[in-house]
PAVEXBA-974328 format. One line per field, with one value per residue (C-alpha): residue number from 1; residue in one letter; chain; x, y, z. Coordinates in Angstrom, 2 decimals, decimal comma. Each point is the difference from the previous one (the first is absolute). Last residue first. Layout:
// PAVEXBA-974328
i [NUM|...]
aa [a|...]
ch [A|...]
px [X|...]
py [Y|...]
pz [Z|...]
//
This chain:
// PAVEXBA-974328
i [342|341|340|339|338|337|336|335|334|333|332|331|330|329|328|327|326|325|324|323|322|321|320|319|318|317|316|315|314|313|312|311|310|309|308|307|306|305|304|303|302|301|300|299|298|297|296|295|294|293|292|291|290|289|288|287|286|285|284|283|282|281|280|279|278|277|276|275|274|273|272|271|270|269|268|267|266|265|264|263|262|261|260|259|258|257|256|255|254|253|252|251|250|249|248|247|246|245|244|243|242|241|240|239|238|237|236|235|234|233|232|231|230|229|228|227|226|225|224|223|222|221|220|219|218|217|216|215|214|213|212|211|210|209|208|207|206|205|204|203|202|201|200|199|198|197|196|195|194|193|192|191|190|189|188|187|186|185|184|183|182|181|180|179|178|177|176|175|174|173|172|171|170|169|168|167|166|165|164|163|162|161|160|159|158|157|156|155|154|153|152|151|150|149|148|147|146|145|144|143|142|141|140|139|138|137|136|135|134|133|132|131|130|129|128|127|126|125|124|123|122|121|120|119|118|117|116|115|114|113|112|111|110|109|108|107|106|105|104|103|102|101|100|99|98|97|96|95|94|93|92|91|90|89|88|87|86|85|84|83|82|81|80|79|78|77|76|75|74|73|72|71|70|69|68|67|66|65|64|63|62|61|60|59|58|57|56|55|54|53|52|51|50|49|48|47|46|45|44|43|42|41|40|39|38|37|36|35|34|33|32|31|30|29|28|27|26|25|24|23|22|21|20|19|18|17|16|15|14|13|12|11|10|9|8|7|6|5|4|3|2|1]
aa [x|x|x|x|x|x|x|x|x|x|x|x|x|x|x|x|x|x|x|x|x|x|x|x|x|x|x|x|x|x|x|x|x|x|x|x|x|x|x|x|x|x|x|x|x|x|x|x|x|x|x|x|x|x|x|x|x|x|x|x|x|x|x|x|x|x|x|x|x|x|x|x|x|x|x|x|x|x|x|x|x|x|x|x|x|x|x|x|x|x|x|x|x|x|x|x|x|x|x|x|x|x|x|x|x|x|x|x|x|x|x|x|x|x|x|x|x|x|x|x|x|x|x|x|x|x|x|x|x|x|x|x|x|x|x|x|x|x|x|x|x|x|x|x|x|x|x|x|x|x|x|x|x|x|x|x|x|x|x|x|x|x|x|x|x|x|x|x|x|x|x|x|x|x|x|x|x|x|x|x|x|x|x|x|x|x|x|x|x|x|x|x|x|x|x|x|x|x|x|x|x|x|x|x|x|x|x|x|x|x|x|x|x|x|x|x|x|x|x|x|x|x|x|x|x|x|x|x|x|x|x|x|x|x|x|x|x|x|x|x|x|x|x|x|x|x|x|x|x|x|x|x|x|x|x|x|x|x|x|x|x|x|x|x|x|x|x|x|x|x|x|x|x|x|x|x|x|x|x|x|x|x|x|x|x|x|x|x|x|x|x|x|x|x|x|x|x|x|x|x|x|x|x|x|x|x|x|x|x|x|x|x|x|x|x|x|x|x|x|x|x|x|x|x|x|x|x|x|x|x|x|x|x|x|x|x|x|x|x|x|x|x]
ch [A|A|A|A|A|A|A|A|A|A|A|A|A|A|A|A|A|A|A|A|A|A|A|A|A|A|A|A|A|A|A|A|A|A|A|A|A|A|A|A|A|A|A|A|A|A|A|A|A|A|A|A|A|A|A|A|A|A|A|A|A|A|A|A|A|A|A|A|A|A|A|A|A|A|A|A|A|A|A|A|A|A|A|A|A|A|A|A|A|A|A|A|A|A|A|A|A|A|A|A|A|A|A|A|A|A|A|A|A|A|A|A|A|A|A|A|A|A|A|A|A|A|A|A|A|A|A|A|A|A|A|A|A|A|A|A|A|A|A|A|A|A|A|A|A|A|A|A|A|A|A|A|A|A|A|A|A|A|A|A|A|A|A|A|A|A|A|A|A|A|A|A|A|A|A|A|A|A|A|A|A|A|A|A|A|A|A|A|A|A|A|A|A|A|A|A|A|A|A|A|A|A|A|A|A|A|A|A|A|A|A|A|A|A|A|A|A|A|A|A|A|A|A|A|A|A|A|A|A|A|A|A|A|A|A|A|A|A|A|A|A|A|A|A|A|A|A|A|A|A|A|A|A|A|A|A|A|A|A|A|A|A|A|A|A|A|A|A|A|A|A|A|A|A|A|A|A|A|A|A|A|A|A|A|A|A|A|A|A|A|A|A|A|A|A|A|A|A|A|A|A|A|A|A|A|A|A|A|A|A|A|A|A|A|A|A|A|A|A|A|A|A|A|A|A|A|A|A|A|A|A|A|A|A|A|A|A|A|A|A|A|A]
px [46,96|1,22|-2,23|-1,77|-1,13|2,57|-1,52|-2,40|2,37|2,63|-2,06|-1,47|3,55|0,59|-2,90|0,91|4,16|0,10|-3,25|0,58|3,75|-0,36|-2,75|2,03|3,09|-1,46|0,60|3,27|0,52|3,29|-0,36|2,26|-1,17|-3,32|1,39|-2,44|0,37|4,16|-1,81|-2,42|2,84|2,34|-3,01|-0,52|3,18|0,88|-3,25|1,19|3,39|-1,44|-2,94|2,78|2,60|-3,22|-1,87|2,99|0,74|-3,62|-1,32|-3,47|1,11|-1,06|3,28|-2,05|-3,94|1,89|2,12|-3,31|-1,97|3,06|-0,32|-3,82|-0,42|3,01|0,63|-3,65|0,81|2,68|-0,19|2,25|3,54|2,10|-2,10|-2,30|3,21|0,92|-3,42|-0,86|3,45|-0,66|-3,52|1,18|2,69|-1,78|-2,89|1,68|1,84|-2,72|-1,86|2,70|0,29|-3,61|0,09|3,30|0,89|0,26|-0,84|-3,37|-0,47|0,44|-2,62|-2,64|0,93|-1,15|2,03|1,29|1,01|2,79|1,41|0,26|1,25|3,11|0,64|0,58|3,70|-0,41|-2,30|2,14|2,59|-2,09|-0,92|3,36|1,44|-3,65|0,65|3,69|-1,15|-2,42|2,82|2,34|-2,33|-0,87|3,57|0,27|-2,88|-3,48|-2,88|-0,06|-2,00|-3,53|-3,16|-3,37|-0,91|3,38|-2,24|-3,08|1,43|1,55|-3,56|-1,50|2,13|-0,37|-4,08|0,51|-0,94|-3,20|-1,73|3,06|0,64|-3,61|1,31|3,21|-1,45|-2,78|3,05|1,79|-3,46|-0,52|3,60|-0,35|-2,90|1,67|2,79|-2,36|-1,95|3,36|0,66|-3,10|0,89|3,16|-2,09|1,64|-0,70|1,41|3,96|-1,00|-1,88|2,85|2,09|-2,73|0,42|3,50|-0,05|-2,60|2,42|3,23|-1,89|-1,05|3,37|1,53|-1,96|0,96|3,47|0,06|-1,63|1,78|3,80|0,23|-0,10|0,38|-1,06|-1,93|-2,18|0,07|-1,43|-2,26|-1,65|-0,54|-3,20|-2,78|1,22|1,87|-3,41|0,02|3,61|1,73|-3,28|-0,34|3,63|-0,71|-3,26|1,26|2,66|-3,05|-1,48|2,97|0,00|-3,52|0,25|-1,75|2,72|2,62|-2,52|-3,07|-1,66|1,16|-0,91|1,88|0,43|3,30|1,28|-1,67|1,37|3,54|-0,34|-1,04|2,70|2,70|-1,88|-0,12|3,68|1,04|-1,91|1,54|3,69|-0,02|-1,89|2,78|3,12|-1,73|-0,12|3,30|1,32|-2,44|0,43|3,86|2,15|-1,91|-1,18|3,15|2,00|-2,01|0,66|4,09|0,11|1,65|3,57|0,68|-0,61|-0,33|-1,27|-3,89|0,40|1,14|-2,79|-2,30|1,29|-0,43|-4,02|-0,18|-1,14|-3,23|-0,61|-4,09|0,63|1,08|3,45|-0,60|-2,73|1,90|2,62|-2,22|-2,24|3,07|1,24|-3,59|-0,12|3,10|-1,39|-3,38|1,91|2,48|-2,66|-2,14|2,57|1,20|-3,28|-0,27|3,22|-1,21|-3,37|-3,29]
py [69,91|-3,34|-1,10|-3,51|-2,15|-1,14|-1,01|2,03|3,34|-1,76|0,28|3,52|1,45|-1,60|1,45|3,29|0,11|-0,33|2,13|2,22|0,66|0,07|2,79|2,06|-0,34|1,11|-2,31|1,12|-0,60|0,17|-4,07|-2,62|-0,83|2,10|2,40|-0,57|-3,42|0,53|2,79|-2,14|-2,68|2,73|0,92|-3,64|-0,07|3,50|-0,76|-3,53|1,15|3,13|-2,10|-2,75|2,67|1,40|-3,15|-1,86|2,09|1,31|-3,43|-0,81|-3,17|-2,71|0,51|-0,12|1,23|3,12|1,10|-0,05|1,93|2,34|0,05|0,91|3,26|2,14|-1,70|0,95|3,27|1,72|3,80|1,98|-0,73|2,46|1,46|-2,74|-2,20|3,62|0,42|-3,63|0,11|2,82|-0,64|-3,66|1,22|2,98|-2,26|-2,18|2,62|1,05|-3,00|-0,17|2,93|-0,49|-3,48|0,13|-3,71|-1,07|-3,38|0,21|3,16|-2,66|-2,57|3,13|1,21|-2,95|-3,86|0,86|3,63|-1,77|-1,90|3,70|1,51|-2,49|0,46|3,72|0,37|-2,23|2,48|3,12|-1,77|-1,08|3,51|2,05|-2,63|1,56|3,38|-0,22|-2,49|2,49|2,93|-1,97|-1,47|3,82|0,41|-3,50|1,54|-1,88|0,03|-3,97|-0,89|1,21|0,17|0,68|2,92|1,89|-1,22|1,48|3,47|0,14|-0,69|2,42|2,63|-1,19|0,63|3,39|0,31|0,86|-3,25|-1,07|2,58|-0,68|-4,11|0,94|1,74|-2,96|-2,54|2,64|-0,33|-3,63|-1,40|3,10|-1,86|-3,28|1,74|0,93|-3,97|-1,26|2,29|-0,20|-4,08|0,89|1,36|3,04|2,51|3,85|-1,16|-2,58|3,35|1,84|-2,89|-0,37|3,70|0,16|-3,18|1,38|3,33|-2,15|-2,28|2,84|1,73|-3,27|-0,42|3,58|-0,30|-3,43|1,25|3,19|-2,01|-1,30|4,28|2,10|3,26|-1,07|-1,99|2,86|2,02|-1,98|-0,49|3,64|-0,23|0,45|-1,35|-2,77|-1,52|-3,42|-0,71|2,43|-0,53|-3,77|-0,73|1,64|-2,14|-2,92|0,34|0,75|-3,10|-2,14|1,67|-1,05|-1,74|-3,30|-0,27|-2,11|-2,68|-0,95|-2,73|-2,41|2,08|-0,07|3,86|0,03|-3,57|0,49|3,91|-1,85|-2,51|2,02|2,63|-3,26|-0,92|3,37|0,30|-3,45|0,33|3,62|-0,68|-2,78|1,34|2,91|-2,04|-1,80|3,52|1,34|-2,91|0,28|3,73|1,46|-3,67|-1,97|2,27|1,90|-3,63|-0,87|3,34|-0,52|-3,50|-2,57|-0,37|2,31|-2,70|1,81|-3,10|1,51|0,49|-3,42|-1,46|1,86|-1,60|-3,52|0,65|1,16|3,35|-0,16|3,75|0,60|-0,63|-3,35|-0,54|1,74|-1,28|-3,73|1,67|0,80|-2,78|-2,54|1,23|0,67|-3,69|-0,61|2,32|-1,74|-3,52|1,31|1,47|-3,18|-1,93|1,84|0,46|-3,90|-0,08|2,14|-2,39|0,34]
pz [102,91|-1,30|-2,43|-0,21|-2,68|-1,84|-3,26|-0,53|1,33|-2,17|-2,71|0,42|0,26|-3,47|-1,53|1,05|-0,94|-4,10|-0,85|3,12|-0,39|-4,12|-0,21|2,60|-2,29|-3,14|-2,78|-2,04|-3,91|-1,96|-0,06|0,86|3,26|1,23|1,88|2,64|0,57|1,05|2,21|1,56|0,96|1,25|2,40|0,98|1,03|1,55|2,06|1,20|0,80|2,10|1,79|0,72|1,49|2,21|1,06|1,33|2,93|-0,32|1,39|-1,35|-0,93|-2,80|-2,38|-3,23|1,54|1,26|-2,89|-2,10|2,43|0,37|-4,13|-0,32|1,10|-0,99|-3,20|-1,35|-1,70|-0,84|0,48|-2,15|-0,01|1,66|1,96|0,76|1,47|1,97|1,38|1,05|1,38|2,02|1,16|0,57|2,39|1,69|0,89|1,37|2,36|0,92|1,79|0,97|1,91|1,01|1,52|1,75|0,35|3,66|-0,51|1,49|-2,44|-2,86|1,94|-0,06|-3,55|-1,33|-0,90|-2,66|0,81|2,21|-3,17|-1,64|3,58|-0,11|-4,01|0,44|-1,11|-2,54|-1,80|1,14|-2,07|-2,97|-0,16|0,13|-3,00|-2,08|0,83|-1,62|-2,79|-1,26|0,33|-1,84|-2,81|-0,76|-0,77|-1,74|-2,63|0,85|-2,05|-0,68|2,71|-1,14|1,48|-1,78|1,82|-1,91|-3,07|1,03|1,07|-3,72|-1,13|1,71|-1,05|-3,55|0,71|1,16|3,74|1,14|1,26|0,74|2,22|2,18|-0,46|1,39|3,49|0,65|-0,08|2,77|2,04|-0,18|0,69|3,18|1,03|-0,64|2,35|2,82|-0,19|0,92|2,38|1,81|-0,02|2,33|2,59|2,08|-2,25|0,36|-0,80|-3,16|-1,18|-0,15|-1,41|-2,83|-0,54|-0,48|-1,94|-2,81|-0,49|-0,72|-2,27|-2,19|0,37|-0,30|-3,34|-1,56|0,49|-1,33|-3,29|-0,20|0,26|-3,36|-1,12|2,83|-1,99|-3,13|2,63|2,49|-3,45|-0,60|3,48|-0,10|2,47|-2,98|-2,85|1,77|1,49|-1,66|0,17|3,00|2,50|-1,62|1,28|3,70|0,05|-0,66|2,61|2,80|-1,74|0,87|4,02|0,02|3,17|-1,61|-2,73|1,52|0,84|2,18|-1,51|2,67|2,86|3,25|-0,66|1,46|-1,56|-3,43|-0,32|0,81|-2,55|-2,72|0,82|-0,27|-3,56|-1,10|0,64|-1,33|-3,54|-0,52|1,40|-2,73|-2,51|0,21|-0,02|-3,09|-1,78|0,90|-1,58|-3,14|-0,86|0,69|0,78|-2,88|-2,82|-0,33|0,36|-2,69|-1,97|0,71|-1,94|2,92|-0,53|2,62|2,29|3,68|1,65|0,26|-3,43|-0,88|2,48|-2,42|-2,93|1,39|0,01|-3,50|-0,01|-2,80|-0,07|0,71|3,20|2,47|0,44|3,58|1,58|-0,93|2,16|2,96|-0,18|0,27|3,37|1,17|-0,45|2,11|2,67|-0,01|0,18|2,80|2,02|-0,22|1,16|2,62|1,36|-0,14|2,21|2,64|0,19|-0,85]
//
């Protein structure tokens, strides 16, 4: 494929993630009329004052996150695919989303015994993502630990499914004696949600998010040497271990932060760099990277738009929408193409 076909196909996804974004936003149980949310964004104060409440404070902030949501999973997807060589391998397999998990069920399920409540009562909108990074922070010390004492990249993949395993193990011993409204408060956070976000909490998202893109661009020449085995990259004079490291630093932390904030979405990770690959035909991270991010804010936006079920007070959990909506697509253009780039 040629330069100018990448251009192409970056200005079509870009133009539909244009459109996704603002139809994503006159959609809600308030029927926005499309032209009235360009009025807001134009600083019409004509516009009645609870729509533009609705529209710069809950929706706006909520299509910015799907965005930065559906792009970072899709980026750490892409970069757990490319270490592990592994098509199934995505930016769940260290473990750092069930570490989070398991910070949130410690202050749900198990508040009665550590004093969850009264943290929650305490740090209010913040107790949730507290609790997750902790989780997720505690999970990526010890995967980079063992990522130190192992020199195969494959015994870290099997290390963080054990550590997947062991956290998973953790919740279900709380659930088992948690109150049965504590349970269910744990099960909708599990359910994923984008619409949580204040601007403040927006801020500090978008802050580790901007800091992960860059380190991801900054190691496209060692992801293209991973390609081809650590033997050829070493040939190149890539150092192995550092980054080796240094990936897994990036997707731990954006794994972390994205679960943090809201809740652990799944099948975006894993199947959009497959998608990305099999419509611009390379392997090439140059491209790779800013296509995986447009095509995961895309299809994201797209599963949220489903999910609020238009012009109804009702919302479908998002998990149950990405994998309902993105699955049996994956499996037709694996029929149909054939051929993964791994």
């Amino acid at each position: 494929m040629t330069q100018k076909n990448y251009t192409k196909h970056f200005l079509l996804l870009s133009v539909l993630l244009f459109v996704l974004f603002f139809v994503n936003i006159s959609l809600g149980s308030v029927n926005i009329p499309l032209k009235n949310i360009f009025s807001v964004f134009f600083g019409n104060v004509d516009v009645k004052e609870s729509w533009q409440t609705i529209i710069l404070n809950f929706r706006l902030p909520k299509a910015l996150t799907a965005i930065m949501v559906g792009s970072g999973l899709s980026i750490c997807g892409l970069l757990m695919q490319t270490l592990f060589r592994n098509p199934l391998a995505g930016p769940f397999v260290l473990g750092i989303s069930s570490g989070a998990s398991l910070g949130v069920a410690i202050l749900i399920l198990g508040s009665s015994i550590f004093g969850g409540y009264f943290i929650s009562n305490t740090i209010s909108n913040w107790s949730l993502p507290i609790a997750a990074s902790l989780g997720a922070f505690l999970v990526l010390s010890a995967v980079i630990i063992a990522a130190n004492k192992v020199r195969n990249t494959m015994s870290i993949l099997i290390i963080g499914l054990m550590f997947g395993s062991l956290t998973s193990a953790i919740i279900s011993v709380l659930s088992y004696f948690a109150e049965a409204s504590k349970i269910q408060q744990y099960i909708f956070w599990n359910f994923g949600s984008l619409g949580n976000l204040s601007w403040q909490e927006l801020s500090v998202f978008g802050l580790f998010y901007i800091i992960g893109i860059i380190a991801c661009i900054a190691i496209i020449k060692p992801l293209n040497s991973f390609l081809l085995g650590e033997n050829y990259a070493k040939s190149l004079g890539v150092n192995i271990k550092k980054s080796r490291n240094v990936i897994l630093l990036i997707t731990s932390v954006l794994t972390g932060v994205i679960t943090a904030f809201s809740g652990p979405i799944a099948f975006i990770g894993l199947a959009v760099p497959h998608v990305a690959r099999m419509i611009f035909n390379t392997s090439n991270h140059k491209i790779l990277i800013p296509a995986t991010a447009i095509i995961g804010g895309v299809i994201l936006l797209i599963c949220d738009s489903i999910a609020q079920l238009p012009f109804s007070e009702f919302t479908l959990p998002l998990n149950a929408v990405t994998s309902l909506f993105g699955a049996p697509i994956v499996i037709w253009l694996l029929i149909r193409k054939k051929k993964i780039f791994i």
